[in-house]
MARTIKOL-788278 format. One line per field, with one value per residue (C-alpha): residue number from 1; x negated, y negated, z negated. Coordinates in pm, 1 decimal. Layout:
% residues N
n NUM|... $
xx X|... $
yy Y|... $
zz Z|... $
//
This chain:
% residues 105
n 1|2|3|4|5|6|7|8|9|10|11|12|13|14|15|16|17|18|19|20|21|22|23|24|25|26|27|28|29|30|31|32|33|34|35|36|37|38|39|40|41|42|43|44|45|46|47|48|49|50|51|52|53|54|55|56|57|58|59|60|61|62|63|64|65|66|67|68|69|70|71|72|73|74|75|76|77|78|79|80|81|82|83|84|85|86|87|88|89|90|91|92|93|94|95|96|97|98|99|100|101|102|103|104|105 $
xx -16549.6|-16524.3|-16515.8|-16878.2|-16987.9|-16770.7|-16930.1|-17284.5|-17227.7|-17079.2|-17354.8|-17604.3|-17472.5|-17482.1|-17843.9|-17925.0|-17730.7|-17857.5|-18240.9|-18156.5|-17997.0|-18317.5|-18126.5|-18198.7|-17958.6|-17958.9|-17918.8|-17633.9|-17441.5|-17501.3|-17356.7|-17060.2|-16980.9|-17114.6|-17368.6|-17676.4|-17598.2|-17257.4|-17467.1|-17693.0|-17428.9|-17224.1|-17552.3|-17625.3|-17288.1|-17201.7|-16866.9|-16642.4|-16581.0|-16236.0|-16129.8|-16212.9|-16542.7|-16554.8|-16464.9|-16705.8|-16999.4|-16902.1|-16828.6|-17177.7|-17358.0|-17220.6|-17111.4|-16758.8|-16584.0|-16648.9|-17026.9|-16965.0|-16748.3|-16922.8|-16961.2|-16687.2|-16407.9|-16216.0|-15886.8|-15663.9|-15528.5|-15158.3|-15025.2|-15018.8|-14744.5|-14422.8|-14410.4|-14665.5|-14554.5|-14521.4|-14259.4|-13899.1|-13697.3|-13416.8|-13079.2|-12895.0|-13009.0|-12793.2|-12497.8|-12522.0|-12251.5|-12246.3|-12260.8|-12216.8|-11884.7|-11893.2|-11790.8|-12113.7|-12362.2 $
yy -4516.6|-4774.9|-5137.0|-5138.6|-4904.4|-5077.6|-5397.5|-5262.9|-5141.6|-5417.5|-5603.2|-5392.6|-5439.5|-5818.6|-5774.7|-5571.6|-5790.0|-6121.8|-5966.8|-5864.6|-6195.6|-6388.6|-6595.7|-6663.6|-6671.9|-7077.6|-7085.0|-6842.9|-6941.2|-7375.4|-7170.7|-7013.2|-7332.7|-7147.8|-7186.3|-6942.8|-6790.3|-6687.2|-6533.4|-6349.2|-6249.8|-6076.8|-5936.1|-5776.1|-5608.7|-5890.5|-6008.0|-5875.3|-6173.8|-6285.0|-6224.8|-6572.4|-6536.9|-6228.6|-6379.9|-6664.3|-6424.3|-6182.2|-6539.9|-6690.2|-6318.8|-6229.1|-5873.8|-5696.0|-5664.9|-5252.0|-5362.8|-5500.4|-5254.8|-4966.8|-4700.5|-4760.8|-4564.8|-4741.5|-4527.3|-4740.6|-4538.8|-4497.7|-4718.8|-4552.9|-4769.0|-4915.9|-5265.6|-5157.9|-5098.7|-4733.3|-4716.7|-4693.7|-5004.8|-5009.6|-4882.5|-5219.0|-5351.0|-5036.9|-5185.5|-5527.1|-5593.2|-5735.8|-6149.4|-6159.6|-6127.1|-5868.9|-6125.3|-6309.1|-6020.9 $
zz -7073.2|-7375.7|-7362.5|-7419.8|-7202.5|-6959.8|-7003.1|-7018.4|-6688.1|-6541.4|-6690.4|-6533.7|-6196.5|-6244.3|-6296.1|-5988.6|-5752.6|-5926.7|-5856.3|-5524.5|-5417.9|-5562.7|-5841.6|-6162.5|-6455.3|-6434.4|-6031.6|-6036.8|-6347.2|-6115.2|-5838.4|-5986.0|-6212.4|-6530.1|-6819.4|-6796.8|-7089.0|-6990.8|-6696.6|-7010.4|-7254.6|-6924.8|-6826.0|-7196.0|-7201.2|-7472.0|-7288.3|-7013.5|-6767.5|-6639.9|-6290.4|-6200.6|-6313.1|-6143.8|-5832.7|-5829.5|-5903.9|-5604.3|-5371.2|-5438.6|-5452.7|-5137.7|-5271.8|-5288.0|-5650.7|-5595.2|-5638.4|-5973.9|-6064.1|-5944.1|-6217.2|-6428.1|-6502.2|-6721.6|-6848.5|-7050.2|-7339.9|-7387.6|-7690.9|-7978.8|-8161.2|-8091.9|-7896.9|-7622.5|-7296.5|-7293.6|-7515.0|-7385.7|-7383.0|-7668.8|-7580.4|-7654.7|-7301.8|-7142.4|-7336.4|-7182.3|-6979.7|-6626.9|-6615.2|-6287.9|-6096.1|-5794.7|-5558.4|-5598.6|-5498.4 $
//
């Protein structure tokens, strides 16, 4: 899945367990300490919340994170230049040598 098929479905799953626990986008987003439109734009796919945000939705919903998440298979794809963390780390930190004596470890 993309990023915005990830968020569409995360967004979707909002929805459902908003409806189901009788809330509407201004009670939940009073709940969880969050505008109602932050409620709407996660709902529409428009943003990807952060983990806290995550974790105040599943507190006050009374659901597990799986919930939310269900449906998504996000695979995050290898780097495809140098500097991300796939790539090896450069042989100068092999040469380093030892700052600290043997009778100290």
């Amino acid at each position: 899945m993309n990023r915005d098929a990830v968020a569409e479905r995360l967004g979707r799953n909002l929805w459902v367990a908003r409806r189901r626990g009788g809330y509407s986008q201004t009670e939940l987003g009073a709940l969880c300490s969050l505008h109602r439109t932050e409620i709407g734009l996660v709902e529409k796919g428009g943003r990807t919340p952060r983990a806290d945000t995550l974790v105040k939705l599943v507190r006050v919903l009374e659901i597990s994170a799986d919930d939310l998440l269900a449906g998504i298979d996000w695979t995050i794809p290898a780097p495809t230049r140098p500097g991300g963390f796939a790539v090896e780390p450069p042989a100068i930190v092999a040469t380093i040598p030892k700052v600290i004596p043997d009778a100290l470890r």
